[in-house]
N, C-alpha and C positions, 0 to 999 in steps of 0.2 A: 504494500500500500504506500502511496505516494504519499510524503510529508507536508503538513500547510505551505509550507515554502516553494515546494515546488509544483505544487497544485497553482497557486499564486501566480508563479510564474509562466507557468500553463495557457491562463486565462490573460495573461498580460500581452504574451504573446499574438495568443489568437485576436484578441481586443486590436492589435497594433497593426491586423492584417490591411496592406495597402489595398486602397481602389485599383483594380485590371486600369482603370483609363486613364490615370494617375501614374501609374507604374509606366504605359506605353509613352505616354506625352513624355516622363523621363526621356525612355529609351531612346524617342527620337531626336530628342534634344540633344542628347549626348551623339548620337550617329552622325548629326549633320554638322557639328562643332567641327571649329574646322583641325585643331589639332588629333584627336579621335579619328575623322575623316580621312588627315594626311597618312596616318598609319595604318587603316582600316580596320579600324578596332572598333569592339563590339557588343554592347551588354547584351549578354543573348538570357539570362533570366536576371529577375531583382527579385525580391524578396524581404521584408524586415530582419532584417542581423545577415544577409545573403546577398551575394552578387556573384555571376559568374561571365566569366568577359571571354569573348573569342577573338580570335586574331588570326590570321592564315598567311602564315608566313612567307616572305619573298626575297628577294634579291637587295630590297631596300632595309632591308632589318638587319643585315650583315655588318658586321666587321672585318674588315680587312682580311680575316686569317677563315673566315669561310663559318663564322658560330654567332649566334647572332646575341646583340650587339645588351651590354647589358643597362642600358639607359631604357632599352624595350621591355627588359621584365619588370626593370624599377616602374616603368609606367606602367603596364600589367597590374602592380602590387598595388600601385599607390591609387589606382581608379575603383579597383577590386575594396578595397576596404574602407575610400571615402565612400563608394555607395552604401554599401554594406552598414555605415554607420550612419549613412545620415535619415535614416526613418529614426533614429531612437533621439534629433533635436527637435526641441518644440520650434513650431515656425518662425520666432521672432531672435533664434540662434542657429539659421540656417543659412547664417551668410557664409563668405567663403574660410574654409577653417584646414587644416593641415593635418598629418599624421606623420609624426617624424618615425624614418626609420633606419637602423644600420643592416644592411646586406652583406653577407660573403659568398660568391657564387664559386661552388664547391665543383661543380660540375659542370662543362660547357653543353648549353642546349643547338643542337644543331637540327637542320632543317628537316621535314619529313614526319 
């Protein structure tokens, strides 16, 4: 049996579920931006505490050495979890706000 707390949390959740026509006006917001745009990046779902972003990678995402490039996963991370957070600001803290982060990329992601 679940504890009040996380019963709690349960119903905050569901209570926090965004509008479908709210969620898309996002998505296309974000598609036609034109940095988004330049990379062909993509919220393909959003969700409250959830975002997942696509990308299909090219010729322009590369570095030099043939692995792609890693200012592209920073931007991956860092759109992936502004979304992700910003259902849980009330409207009047939804200006523009940041998420600092340190990366070490352990393993180069190449194409395919």
């Amino acid at each position: 049996m679940a504890d009040a707390g996380e019963e709690e949390n349960r119903l905050r959740r569901k209570a926090m579920t965004a509008n479908p026509d709210y969620i898309e006006a996002i998505q296309e917001s974000v598609h036609t931006a034109p940095y988004p745009e330049l990379i062909g990046m993509k919220i393909a779902a959003l969700e409250f505490d959830s975002c997942c972003i696509e990308l299909e990678l090219g010729k322009r995402h590369m570095q030099p050495f043939g692995i792609v490039h890693g200012g592209v996963l920073a931007t991956l991370i860092d759109t992936a979890t502004f979304w992700a957070a910003f259902g849980r600001f009330r409207n009047e803290l939804r200006s523009p706000f940041f998420i600092a982060s340190v990366g070490t990329f352990a393993v180069p992601v190449n194409p395919g």
